[in-house]
C-alpha positions in Angstrom: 15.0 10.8 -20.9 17.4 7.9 -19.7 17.8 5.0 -21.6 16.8 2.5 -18.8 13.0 4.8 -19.3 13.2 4.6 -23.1 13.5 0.9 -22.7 10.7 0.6 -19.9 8.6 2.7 -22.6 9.5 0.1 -25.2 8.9 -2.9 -23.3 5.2 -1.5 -21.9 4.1 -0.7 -26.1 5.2 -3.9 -27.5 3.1 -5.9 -24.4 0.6 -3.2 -25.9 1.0 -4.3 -29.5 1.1 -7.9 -28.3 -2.2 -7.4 -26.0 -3.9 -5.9 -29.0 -3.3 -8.6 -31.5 -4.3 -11.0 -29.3 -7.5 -9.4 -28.4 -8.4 -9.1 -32.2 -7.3 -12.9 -32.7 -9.2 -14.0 -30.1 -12.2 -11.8 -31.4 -12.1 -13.3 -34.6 -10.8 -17.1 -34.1 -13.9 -19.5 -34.2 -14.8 -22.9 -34.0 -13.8 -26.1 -35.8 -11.4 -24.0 -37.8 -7.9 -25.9 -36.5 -6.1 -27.7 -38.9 -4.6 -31.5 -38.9 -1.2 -29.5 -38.4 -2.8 -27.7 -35.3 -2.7 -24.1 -37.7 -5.8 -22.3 -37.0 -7.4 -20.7 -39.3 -8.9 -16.8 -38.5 -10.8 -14.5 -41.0 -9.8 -11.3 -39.5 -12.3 -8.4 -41.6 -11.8 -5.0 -42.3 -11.3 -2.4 -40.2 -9.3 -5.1 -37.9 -7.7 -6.5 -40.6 -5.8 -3.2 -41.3 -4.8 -3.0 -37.6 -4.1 -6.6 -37.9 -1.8 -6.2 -40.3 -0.1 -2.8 -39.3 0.7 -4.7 -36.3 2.8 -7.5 -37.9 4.7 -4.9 -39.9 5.7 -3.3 -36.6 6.2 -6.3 -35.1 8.5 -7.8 -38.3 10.5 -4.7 -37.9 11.1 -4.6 -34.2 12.1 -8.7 -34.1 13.9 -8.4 -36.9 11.5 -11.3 -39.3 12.7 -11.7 -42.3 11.3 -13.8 -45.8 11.0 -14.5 -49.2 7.8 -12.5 -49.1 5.7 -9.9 -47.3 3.4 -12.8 -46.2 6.4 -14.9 -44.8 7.5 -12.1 -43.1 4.4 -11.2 -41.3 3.6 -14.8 -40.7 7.3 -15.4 -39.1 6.0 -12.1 -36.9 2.6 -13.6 -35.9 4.5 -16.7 -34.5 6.8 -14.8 -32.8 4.2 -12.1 -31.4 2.0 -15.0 -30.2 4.5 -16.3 -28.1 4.8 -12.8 -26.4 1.0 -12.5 -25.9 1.3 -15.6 -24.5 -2.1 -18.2 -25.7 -0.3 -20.6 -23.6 -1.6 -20.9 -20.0 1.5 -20.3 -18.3 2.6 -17.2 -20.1 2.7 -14.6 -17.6 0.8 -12.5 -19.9 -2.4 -14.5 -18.6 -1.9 -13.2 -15.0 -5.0 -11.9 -13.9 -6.8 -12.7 -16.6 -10.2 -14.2 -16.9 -9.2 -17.9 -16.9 -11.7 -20.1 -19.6 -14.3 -20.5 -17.0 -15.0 -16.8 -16.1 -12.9 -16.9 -13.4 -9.6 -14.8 -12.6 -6.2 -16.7 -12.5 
């Protein structure tokens, strides 16, 4: 395998990874549970929780996240992986998805 395939390969899992924890995010975020800050607040339970959490270890190692502890670490990853899943509206990660209304983008 070339490299240029090994990095196509790459780049296809982590928008995997990325698609994943945003589906569980989005499966578990509710209502009323943003902060003064704008944090939000989501009570991820088990089984997803332990995919949850797999997923920020990968994603810590792959970016490179580093802290003073585990939690730091994975929290540093969340931030980052969120920007690659892209809960902003212009992320291209949105393209031709469901917009909030049902309809596609």
């Amino acid at each position: 395998m070339i490299a240029s395939e090994r990095f196509e390969r790459a780049a296809v899992l982590g928008v995997a990874v990325a698609e994943e924890a945003r589906r569980l995010l989005k499966l578990h975020v509710g209502k009323g549970e943003e902060g003064d800050d704008g944090t939000v607040l989501v009570d991820v339970p088990y089984p997803d929780a332990a995919v949850v959490t797999a997923l920020l270890d990968v994603a810590a190692e792959c970016f490179g996240e580093r802290g003073d502890s585990v939690e730091e670490t994975r929290q540093a990853a969340l931030e980052t992986l969120l920007q690659l899943a892209g809960f902003d509206e212009e992320s291209q990660l949105n393209a031709g998805r469901p917009g909030r209304d049902g309809r596609r983008t």
